[in-house]
C-alpha positions as CSV (number, residue, x, y, z in Angstrom):
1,X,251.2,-41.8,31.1
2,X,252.4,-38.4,32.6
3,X,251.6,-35.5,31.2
4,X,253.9,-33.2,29.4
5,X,254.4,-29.5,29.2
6,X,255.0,-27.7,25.9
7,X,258.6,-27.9,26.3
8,X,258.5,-31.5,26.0
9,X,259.3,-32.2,29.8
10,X,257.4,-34.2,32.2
11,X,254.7,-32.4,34.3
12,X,255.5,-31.9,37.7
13,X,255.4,-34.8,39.7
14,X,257.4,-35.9,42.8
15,X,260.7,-36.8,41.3
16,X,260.2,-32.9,39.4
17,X,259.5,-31.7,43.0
18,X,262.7,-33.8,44.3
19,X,264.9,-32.4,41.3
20,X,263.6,-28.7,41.8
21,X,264.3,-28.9,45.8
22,X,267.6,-30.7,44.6
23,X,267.9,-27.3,42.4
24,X,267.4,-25.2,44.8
25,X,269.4,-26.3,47.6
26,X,272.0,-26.3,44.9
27,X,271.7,-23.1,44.2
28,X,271.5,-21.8,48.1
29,X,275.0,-23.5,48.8
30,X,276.8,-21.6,45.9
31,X,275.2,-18.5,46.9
32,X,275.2,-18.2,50.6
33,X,277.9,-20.8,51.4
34,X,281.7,-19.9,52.0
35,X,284.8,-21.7,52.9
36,X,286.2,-20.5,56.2
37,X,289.2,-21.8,56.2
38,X,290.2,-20.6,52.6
39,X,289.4,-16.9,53.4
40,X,289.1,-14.2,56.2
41,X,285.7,-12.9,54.8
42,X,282.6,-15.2,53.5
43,X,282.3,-14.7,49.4
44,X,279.2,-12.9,49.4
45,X,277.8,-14.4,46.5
46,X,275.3,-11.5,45.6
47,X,278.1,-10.1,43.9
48,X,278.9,-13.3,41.5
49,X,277.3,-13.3,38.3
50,X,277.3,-16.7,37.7
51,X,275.2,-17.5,40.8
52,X,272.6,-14.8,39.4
53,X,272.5,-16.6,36.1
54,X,271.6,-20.0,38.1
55,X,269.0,-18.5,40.0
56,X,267.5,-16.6,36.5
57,X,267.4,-20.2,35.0
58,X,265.3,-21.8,37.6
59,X,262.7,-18.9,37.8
60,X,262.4,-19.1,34.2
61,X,262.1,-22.8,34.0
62,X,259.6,-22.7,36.8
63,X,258.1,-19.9,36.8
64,X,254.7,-21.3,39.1
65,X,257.1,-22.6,41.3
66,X,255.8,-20.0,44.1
67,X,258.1,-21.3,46.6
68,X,261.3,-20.8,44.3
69,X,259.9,-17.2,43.2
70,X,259.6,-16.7,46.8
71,X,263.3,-17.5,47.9
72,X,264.7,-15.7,44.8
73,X,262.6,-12.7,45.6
74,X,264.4,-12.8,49.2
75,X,267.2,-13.2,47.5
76,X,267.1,-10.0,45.7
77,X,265.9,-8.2,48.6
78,X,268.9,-9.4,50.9
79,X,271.4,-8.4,48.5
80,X,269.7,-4.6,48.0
81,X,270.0,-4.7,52.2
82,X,273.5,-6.3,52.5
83,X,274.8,-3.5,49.8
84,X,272.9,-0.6,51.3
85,X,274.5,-2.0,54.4
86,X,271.3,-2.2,56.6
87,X,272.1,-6.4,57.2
88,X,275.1,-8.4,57.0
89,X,275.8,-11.3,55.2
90,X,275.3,-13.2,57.9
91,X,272.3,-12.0,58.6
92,X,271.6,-12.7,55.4
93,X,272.3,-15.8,55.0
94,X,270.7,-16.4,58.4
95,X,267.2,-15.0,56.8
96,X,267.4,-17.4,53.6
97,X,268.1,-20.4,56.0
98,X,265.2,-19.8,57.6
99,X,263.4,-19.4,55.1
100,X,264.6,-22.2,53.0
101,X,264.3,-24.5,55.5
102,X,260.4,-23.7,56.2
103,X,260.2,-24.2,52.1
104,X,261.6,-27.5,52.5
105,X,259.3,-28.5,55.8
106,X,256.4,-27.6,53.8
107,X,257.0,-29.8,51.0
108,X,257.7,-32.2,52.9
109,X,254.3,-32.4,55.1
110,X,252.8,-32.1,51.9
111,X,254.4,-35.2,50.3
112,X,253.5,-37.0,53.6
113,X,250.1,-35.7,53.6
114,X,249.5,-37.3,50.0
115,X,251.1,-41.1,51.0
116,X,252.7,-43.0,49.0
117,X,251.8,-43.7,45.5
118,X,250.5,-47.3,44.8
């Protein structure tokens, strides 16, 4: 039987690791993404509260998650750059792609590394 934390949930496992990278690339699409053809400028999303509040709900429901505390981290650090105007969004956005995808890589050699469960 899995293990549970104190809250009652299961214990990280691979479908936790599934639902937090499903979180997460959730979360990167409302706050970097933008509709081109429904406005001249991208919606920087640094500026929307509700996007915060998603992001503040993840690192404080997995707060060992080091790769999520990592991406929210940039996250903060982009936005202080994009309004001190040193980077673009773009840039921006650029950055956390990167790095998002290198979060997702990782995880995924690690899964491989493991096999499959029997």
């Amino acid at each position: 039987m899995a293990k549970k934390s104190d809250d009652g949930f299961q214990a990280p496992g691979e479908k936790t690791m599934i639902k937090k990278i499903a979180g997460i690339i959730l979360v990167f699409v409302l706050a970097f993404s933008s509709s081109p053809g429904f406005t001249e400028e991208p919606t920087n999303y640094c500026l929307d509260k509700e996007s915060w509040n998603e992001w503040n709900a993840l690192v404080k429901k997995y707060p060992n998650d080091e790769d999520l505390q990592t991406l929210h981290a940039l996250r903060l650090g982009l936005c202080v750059k994009i309004e001190q105007g040193s980077i673009t969004f773009e840039q921006a956005t650029d950055i956390f792609n990167r790095a998002h995808e290198m979060v997702i890589q990782r995880t995924k050699s690690a899964r491989e590394r493991k096999g499959p469960k029997l």
